[in-house]
N, C-alpha and C positions, 0 to 999 in steps of 0.2 A: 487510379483515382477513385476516391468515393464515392459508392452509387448516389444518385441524386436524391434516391428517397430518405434515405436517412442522414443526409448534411448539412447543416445551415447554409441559410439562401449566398451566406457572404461566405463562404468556406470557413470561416474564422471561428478559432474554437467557442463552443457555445456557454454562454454565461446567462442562461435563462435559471429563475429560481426553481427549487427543485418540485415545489408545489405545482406548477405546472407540466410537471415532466410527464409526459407518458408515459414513461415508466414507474410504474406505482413501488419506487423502494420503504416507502415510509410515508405514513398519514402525517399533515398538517401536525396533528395534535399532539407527535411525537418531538416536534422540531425544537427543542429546549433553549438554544441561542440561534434566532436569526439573525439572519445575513441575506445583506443585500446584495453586497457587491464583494467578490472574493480579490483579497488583496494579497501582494505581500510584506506590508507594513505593518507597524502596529505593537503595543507590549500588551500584555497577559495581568490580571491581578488574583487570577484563581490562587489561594495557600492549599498546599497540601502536606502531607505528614511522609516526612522520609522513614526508608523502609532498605530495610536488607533483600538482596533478591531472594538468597535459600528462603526468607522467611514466607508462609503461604498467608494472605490474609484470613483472619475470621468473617470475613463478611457473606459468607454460604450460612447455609441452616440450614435442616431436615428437609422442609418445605422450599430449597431454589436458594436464591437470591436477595439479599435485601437489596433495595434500591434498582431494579432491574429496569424501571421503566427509566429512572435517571441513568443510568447506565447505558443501555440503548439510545436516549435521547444523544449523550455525545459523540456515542459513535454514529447516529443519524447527520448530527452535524459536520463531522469528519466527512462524510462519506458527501455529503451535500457540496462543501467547499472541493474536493476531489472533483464531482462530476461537473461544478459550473467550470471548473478549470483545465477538463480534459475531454472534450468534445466527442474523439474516438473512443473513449471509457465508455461513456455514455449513449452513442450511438448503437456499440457493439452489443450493451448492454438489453439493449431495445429491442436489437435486432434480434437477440438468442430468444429470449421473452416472446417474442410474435412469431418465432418457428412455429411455436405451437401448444401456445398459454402456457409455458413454462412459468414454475417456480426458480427463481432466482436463488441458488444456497452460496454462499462466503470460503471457500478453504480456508484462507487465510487473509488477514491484512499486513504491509510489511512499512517498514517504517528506517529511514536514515539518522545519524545521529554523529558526532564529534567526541571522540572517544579522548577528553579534558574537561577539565575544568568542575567536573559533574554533570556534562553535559551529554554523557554516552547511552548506551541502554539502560541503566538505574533510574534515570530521569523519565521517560514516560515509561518503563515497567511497571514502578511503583502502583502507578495508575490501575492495571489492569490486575497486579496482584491484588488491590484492595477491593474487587471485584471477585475474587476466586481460582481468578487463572493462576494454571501451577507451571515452576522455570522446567525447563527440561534441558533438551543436549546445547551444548555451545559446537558451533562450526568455525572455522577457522579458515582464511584466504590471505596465505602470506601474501602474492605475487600482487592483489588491491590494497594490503594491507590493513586488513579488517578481520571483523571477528563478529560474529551472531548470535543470538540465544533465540531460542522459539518458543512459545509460551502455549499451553492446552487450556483450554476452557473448561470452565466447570458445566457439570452436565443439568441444566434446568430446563425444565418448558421453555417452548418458544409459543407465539402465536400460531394457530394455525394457517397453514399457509400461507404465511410470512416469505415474505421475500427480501434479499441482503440482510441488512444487519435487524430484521425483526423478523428473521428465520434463526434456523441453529447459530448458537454465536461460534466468530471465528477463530481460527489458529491465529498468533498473532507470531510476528515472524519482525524483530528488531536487530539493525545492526548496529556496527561503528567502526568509524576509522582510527587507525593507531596511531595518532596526530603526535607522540615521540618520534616515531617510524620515517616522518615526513620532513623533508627539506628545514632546514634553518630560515627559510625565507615561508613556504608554507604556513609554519606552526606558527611564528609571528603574527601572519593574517588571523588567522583563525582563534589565536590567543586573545588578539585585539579584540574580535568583537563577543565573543565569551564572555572576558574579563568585564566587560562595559553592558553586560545584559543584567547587571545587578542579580536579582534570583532569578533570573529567566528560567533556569534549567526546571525550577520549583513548579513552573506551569505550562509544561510538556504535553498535557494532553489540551489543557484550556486553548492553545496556542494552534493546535495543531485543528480542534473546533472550529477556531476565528478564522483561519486560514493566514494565521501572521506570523511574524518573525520575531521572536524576542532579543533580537538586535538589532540595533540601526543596518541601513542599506548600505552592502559596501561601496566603494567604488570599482571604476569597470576596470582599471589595468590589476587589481587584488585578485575580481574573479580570472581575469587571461590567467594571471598565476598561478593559481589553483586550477585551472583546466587542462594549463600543460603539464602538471605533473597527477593530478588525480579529479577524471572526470565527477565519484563519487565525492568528491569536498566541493566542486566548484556547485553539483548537484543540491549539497547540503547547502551552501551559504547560501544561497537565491532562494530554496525553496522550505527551509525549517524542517520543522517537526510534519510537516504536511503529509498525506499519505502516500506512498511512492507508486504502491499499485497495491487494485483487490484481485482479488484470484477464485474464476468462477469453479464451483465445483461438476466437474463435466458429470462425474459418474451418478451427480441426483438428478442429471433433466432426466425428462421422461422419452422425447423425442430419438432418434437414431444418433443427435449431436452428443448424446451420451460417450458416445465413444471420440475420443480428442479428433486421429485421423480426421471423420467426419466433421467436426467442428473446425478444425483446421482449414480443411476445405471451404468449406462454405464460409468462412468470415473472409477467406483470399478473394474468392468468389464475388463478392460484395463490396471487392472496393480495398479492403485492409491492407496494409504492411505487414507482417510476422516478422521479427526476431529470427533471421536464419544462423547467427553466430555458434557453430557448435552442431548446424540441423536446425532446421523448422522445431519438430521434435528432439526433445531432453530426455533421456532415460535413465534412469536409475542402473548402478551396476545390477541390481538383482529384477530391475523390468518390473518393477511392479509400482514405481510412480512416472508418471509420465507427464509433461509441462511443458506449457506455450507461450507465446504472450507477444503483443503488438508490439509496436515501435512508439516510440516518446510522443505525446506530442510538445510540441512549443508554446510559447508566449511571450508576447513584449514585455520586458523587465526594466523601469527606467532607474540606474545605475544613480549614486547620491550626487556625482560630480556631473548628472544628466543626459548621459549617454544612454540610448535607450536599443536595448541589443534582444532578439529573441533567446531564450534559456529555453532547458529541455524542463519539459513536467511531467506528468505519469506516464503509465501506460497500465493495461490491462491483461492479464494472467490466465492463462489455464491448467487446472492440474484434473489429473485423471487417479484416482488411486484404485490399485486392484486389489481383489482378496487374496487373505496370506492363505498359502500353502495348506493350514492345518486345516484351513476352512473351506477349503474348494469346492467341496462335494454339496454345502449347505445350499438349498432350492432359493433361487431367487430373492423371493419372497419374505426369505428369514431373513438375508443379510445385511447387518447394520452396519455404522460407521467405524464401531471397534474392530470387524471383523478385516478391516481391509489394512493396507499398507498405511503406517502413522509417519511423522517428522519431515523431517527435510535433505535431500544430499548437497554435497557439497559443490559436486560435479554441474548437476544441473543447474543452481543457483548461483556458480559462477558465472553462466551465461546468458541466465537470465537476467543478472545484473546491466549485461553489456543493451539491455534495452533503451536507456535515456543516452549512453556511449554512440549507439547509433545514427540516433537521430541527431545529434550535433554533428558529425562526419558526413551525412547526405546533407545539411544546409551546407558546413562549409566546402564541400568540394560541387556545390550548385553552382 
């Protein structure tokens, strides 16, 4: 159970605005679209300009970033509608923070997505290439039936001592499911409300801000259908473009939590779940990334035929990255972010996946 210090009084995930959070991720003055109340309704009217993924945007120059303060503002919002909606994000978040004045830094953020219609990784890539981030490797998960691209950040000032997404910006880390791959009765659903989202796919990051769905609500026997055959679709219709989880970078705190183990420890300690599918701990064949991450949390979902059923929402991430081999010997004090282990494996992020999987198997076998 959750320690009491850090849970809402009703247990029930907290949906306090982020202005009051004691966890300072972002000033007031950064917050570009408020929100009041995080939904999962709602269409999108942001236009954006379609984009090839090889292509890199020009939007870099000499000097950073153009639009960096709009830039960060949506990912403030993202990150805003994530924390009113995942209590355990959020608590956890608090909690690493007051080990011991910690800076909070980002590895990555990861994002779901319907691999049709236009509505897979092209659809909020777009977004983040027009920003500077560059594609990198594609991973590939027959067995879920998906496929991923990860995206590197262009390298500009942050704030100083900025924390989440007004610290170093993040890896961003998008998938999709292979909605050909999938049942004859699956792709139907999911065709349906694609098809009926008009250019929804066009406002993938807007969307993902609002905390809405650029499709009407299904009904609830669409999503059972989708649940039984792929937890990640039934994930995606409930919950959009939303963010699925951020991922603290262990090896920037300062504290001893630096080291996952220890961070591990200490958030079980406190009350948490962990993600044991695979191990507590995720290792990389070559041991040199290492990754954790909580258990889903829930929320009532009320279904368009009014059935109203809890669904799985985020959860939250750790990744530890060590230094490559060639750099070993470099003193502490030199070693930067290029110097340590880059990307993503396939291995660990199969089972990090099974983090929102989880938590709908512990409700239904309660």
């Amino acid at each position: 159970m959750m320690s009491s210090t850090i849970k809402t009084a009703s247990g029930a995930p907290s949906l306090h605005s982020h202005a009051s959070s004691p966890f300072p991720l972002q000033s007031r003055s950064r917050n570009l679209i408020p929100i009041e109340r995080a939904s999962f309704q709602g269409n999108s009217s942001l236009s954006t300009t379609k984009r090839n993924l090889s292509v890199v945007s020009a939007s870099t120059t000499d000097n950073g970033l153009k639009g960096d303060s709009f830039f960060r503002s949506v990912l403030g919002s993202m990150e805003t509608v994530y924390l009113k909606r995942n209590s355990t994000a959020k608590s956890v978040l608090e909690l690493v923070q007051s080990a011991g004045d910690e800076q909070i830094c980002y590895d990555h953020l990861a994002f779901r997505t319907f691999g049709v219609n236009g509505y897979g990784i092209d659809s909020l890539a777009r977004f983040f290439l027009d920003y500077g981030y560059t594609q990198k490797e594609e991973l590939k998960f027959p067995a879920k039936k998906l496929k991923a691209l990860w995206f590197s950040p262009p390298n500009i000032p942050h704030p100083e001592g900025g924390n989440g997404v007004n610290g170093p910006l993040p890896r961003i880390f998008i998938s999709e499911l292979l909605v050909d791959q999938m049942s004859p009765q699956t792709q139907e659903i999911i065709r349906k409300y694609t098809e009926t989202s008009g250019s929804g796919n066009k406002h993938a990051a807007l969307a993902s801000a609002l905390g809405s769905l650029t499709w009407e609500k299904p009904l609830h026997s669409e999503f059972q259908q989708l649940a039984r055959e792929s937890e990640y679709a039934a994930w995606t219709l409930v919950n959009g473009y939303a963010v699925n989880h951020v991922t603290i970078s262990t090896h920037r705190l300062k504290s001893h939590l630096k080291n996952i183990n220890s961070l591990n420890e200490f958030i079980e300690q406190n009350g948490f779940k962990l993600n044991s599918e695979g191990g507590i701990l995720k290792v990389s064949p070559d041991s040199l990334l290492l990754q954790s991450s909580t258990v889903a949390d829930s929320i009532p979902f009320c279904f368009s035929d009014g059935v109203t059923e809890p669904v799985s929402c985020s959860y939250i991430e750790f990744a530890e990255r060590l230094v490559l081999p060639q750099y070993k010997n470099l003193p502490e004090g030199e070693i930067e972010e290029f110097h340590r282990r880059d990307g993503f494996e396939v291995g660990n992020a199969d089972k990090i996946f099974e983090s929102t999987y989880t938590e709908q198997l512990s409700r239904r076998s309660a």
